[in-house]
SEPA-773748 format. One record per residue (C-alpha): x, y, z. Coordinates in steps of 0.2 Angstrom, whole numbers, padded with zeros to 4 digits, always signed. Layout:
# SEPA-773748
XYZ
...
END
This chain:
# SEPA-773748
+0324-0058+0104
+0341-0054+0106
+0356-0048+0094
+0371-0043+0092
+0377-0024+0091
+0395-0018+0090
+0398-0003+0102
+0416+0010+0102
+0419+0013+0121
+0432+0024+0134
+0437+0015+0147
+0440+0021+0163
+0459+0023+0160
+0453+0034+0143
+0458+0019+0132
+0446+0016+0116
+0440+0000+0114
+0430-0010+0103
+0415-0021+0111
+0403-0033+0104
+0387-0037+0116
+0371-0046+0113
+0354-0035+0118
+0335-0032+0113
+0341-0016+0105
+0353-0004+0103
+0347+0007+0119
+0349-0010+0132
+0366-0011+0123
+0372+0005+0127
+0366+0002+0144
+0373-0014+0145
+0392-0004+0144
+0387+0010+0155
+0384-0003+0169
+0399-0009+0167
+0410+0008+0166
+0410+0011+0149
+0408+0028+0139
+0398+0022+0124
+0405+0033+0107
+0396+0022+0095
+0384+0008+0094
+0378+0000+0078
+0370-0017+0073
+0382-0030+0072
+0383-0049+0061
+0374-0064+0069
+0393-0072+0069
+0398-0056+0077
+0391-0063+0095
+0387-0081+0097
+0374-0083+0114
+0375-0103+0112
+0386-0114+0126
+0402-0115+0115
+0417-0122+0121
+0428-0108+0113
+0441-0114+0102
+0443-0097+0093
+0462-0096+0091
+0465-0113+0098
+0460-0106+0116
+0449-0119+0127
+0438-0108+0137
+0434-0122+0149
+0449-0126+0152
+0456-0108+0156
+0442-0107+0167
+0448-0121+0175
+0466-0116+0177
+0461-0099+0181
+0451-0105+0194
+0465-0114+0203
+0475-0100+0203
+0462-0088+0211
+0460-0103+0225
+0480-0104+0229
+0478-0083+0234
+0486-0076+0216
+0477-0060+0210
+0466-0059+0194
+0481-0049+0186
+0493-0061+0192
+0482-0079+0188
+0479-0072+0170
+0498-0066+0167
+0503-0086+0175
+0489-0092+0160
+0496-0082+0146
+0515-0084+0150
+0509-0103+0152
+0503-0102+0132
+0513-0110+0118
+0507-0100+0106
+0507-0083+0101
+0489-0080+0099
+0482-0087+0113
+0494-0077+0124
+0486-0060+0118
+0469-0066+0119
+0474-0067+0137
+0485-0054+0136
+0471-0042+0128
+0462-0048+0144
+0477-0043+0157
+0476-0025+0148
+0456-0023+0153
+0458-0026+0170
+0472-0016+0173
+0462-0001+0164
+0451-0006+0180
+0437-0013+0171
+0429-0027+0180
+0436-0046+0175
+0417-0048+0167
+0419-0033+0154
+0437-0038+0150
+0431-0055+0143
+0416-0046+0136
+0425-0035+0126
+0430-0051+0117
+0413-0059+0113
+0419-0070+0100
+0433-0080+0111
+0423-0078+0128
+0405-0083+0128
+0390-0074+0136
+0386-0086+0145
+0405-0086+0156
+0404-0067+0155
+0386-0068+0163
+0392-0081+0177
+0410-0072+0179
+0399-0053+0183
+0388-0063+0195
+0401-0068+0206
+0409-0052+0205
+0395-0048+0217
+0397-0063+0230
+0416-0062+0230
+0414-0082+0224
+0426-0079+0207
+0436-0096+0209
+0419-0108+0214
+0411-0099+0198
+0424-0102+0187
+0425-0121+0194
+0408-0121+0189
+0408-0116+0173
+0420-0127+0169
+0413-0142+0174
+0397-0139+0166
+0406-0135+0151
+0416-0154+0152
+0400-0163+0156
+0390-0155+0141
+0404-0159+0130
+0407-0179+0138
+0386-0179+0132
+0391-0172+0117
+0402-0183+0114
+0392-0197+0116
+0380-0191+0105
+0392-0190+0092
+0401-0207+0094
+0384-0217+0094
+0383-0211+0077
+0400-0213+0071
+0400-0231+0068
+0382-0231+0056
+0389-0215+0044
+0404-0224+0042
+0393-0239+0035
+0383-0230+0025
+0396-0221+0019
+0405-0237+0014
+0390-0242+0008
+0387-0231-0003
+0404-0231-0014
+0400-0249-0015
+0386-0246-0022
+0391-0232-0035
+0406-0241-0039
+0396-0255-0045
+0384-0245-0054
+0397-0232-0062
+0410-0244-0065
+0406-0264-0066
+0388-0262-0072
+0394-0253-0089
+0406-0265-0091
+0395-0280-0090
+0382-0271-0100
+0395-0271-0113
+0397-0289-0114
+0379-0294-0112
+0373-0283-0126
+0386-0292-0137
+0377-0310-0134
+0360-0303-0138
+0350-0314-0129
+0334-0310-0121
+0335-0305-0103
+0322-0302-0087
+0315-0286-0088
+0324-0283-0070
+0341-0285-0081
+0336-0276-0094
+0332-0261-0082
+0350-0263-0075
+0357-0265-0094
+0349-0250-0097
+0355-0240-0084
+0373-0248-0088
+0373-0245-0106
+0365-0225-0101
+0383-0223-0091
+0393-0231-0102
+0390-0217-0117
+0386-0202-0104
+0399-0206-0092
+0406-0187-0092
+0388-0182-0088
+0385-0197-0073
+0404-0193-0065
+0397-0173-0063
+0381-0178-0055
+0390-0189-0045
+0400-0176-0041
+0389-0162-0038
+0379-0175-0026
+0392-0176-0015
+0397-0158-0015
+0379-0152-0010
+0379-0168+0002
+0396-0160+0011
+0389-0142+0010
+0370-0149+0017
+0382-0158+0032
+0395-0140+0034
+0376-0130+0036
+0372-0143+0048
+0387-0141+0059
+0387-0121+0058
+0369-0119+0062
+0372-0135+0074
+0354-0143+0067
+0342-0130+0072
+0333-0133+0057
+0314-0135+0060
+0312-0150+0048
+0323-0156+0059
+0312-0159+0074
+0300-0167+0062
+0310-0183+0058
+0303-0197+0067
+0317-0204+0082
+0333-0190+0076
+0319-0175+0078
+0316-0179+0098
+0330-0186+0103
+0340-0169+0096
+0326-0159+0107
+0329-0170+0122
+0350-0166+0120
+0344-0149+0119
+0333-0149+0135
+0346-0157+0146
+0360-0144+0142
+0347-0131+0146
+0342-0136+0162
+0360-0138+0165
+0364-0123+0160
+0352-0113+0167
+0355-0124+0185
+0372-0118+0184
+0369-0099+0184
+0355-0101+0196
+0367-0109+0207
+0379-0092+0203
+0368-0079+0207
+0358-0074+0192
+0341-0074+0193
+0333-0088+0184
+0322-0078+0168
+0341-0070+0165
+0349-0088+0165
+0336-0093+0153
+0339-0080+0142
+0357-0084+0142
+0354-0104+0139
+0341-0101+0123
+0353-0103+0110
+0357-0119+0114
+0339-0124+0110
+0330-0124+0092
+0322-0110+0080
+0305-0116+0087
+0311-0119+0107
+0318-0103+0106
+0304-0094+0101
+0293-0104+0116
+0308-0100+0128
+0305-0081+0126
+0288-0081+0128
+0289-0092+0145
+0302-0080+0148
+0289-0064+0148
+0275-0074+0157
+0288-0076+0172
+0291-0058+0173
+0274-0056+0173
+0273-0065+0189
+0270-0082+0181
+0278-0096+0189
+0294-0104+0182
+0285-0122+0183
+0268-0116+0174
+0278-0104+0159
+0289-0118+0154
+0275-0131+0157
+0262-0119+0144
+0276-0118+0129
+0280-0134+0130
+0296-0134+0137
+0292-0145+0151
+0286-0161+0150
+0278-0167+0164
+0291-0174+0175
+0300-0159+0176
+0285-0148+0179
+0284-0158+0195
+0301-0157+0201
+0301-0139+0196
+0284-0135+0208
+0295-0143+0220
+0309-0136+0220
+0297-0117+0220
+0291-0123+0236
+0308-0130+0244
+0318-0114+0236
+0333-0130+0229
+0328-0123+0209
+0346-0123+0205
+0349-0142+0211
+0332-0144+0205
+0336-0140+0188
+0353-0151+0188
+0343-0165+0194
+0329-0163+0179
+0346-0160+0167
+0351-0178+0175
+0335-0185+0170
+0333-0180+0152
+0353-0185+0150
+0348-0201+0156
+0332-0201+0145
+0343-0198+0128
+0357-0210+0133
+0345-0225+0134
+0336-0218+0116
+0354-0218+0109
+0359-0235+0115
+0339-0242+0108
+0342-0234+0092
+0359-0240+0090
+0356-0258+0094
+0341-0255+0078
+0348-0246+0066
+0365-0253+0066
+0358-0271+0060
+0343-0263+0048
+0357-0251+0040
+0367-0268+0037
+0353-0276+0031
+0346-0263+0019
+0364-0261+0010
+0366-0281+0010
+0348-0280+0000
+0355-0268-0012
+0372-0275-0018
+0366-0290-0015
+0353-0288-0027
+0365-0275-0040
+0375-0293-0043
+0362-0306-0043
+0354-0295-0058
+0371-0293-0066
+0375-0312-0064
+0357-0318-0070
+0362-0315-0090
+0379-0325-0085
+0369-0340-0078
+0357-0341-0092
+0372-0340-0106
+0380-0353-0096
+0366-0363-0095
+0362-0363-0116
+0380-0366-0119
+0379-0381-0107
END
């Protein structure tokens, strides 16, 4: 597996720089530089948030990477230079910051380091994965249609994304809602009520009394309930901010019946995407699936690197991906196709199509179910919250009478 490692280079112009690259060890690190021009003084292991391998979108310093890529990319197409396309970008920047990142850029390539090891100098802001695709079109002369590339692929993982994400906006929001309903009433109403029933003394139903009870229990603890509630929702918020930052990579993820496999199917689709994408660029397709893998989970991952070794061990790309699992059986078909017909990187988009379409029709089933169950289930339980705390009521309004 891959990780990071922070290296101290010269330049060709005898500048000293600081560079942050992703590698097996510290030896393919070092060569990684030298390839590109770079007299290596230092090299040492870095932080796993030094280098992030994963498709981001890079809004490091509020600079969109996809859509640089785009900009720059239409520049490059209407005959400007590399110098002159990135000095148009960063004079075209509002802010401060995002100027020098480009600026920091502008400064690389004029020390006559290759556009590829300017951006990965900056491994933070510019992913792998656009350093990766930008140094294979270095080769075919195709800068612009690479950079097109990436974008779009970049814009169409993040419309998917976006998707994802809206589908399940609408049922937090309900359970959310939801449950302050229900805290409020059991914190704040049920107490009270307690209160006043206790003071009739009459006999209740043992599903009252269990509420009484509770009611009564905040009531004199209340300092003691308001900091569980509080640490609740604190570890709630930290559990969701872990989520977000490991971007649900958990293995007990996977296991939970409907989330787990749709999660792994988004997955799939942006690495078949991905990978299509640098295929269609140049790189070979093990390297492409190396640069993709972080987009997949801890246990993908793992299967990802071994399909990876048994296709440089003269495996086919169909049969590796097919033996670890990450395969299912339609896109082992079109795969073996697309090995006989030589199309892998359409070939992969298509399969990327597929398991996109695949996810979008579990989203839309699972949002027509759980939307109405969720309603129900939190009708049942503040529904049944004030039928037991009215019970008491109607049977004191019933002796009076």
């Amino acid at each position: 597996m891959a990780a990071p490692f922070e290296l101290v280079v010269r330049t060709a112009g005898g500048a000293v720089r600081s560079l942050q690259v992703s590698a097996a060890d510290a030896a393919s690190a070092r060569a990684q530089a030298s390839q590109q021009g770079l007299q290596v003084l230092g090299c040492k292991p870095g932080t796993a948030s030094s280098v992030s391998l994963g498709l981001r979108l890079g809004f490091s310093a509020g600079l969109d990477v996809a859509a640089v890529s785009r900009d720059l990319a239409s520049l490059l197409s209407a005959g400007l230079s590399v110098i002159d396309a990135l000095r148009t970008l960063a004079a075209n920047q509002t802010q401060a910051a995002r100027r020098e990142i480009l600026l920091e850029v502008v400064r690389g390539v004029s020390d006559g380091l290759p556009l590829s090891a300017a951006l990965a100098r900056d491994a933070r802001r510019f992913p792998p994965l656009l350093v990766a695709t930008v140094r294979a079109s270095e080769q075919t002369g195709d800068l612009a249609t690479s950079l097109a590339r990436f974008a779009e692929n970049q814009q169409r993982v993040k419309a998917l994304r976006d998707k994802v994400v809206g589908a399940a906006v609408y049922p937090t929001l309900l359970l959310v809602v939801g449950a302050l309903v229900v805290v409020f009433l059991l914190g704040v109403v049920v107490p009270k009520f307690a209160v006043l029933i206790e003071s009739a003394r009459r006999e209740l139903p043992w599903s009252s009394q269990l509420l009484m009870s509770w009611g009564r229990f905040v009531a004199e603890h209340a300092t003691a309930a308001g900091a569980t509630v509080l640490v609740a929702l604190v570890a709630t918020v930290g559990g969701v901010r872990h989520l977000l930052r490991t971007r649900a990579r958990a293995r007990w993820i996977d296991s939970i019946p409907l989330v787990g496999p749709s999660i792994r199917l988004f997955r799939h689709g942006q690495l078949y995407r991905t990978t299509g994408m640098l295929v269609k660029g140049g790189i070979a397709a093990p390297r492409a699936l190396e640069l993709a893998a972080d987009l997949l989970g801890d246990a993908d991952r793992e299967r990802l690197a071994k399909a990876v070794i048994r296709i440089q061990e003269g495996c086919s790309l169909s049969a590796a991906l097919r033996e670890v699992k990450i395969a299912d059986p339609v896109a082992t078909s079109m795969l073996t196709v697309a090995e006989r017909t030589g199309a892998m990187a359409e070939m992969l988009e298509r399969i990327a199509a597929f398991h996109e379409s695949r996810l979008q029709n579990t989203v839309d089933l699972a949002s027509r179910l759980f939307e109405p169950l969720l309603m129900i289930v939190i009708g049942l339980v503040i529904g049944a919250i004030v039928v037991l705390m009215y019970l008491p009521i109607f049977d004191l309004a019933s002796s009076l009478q």
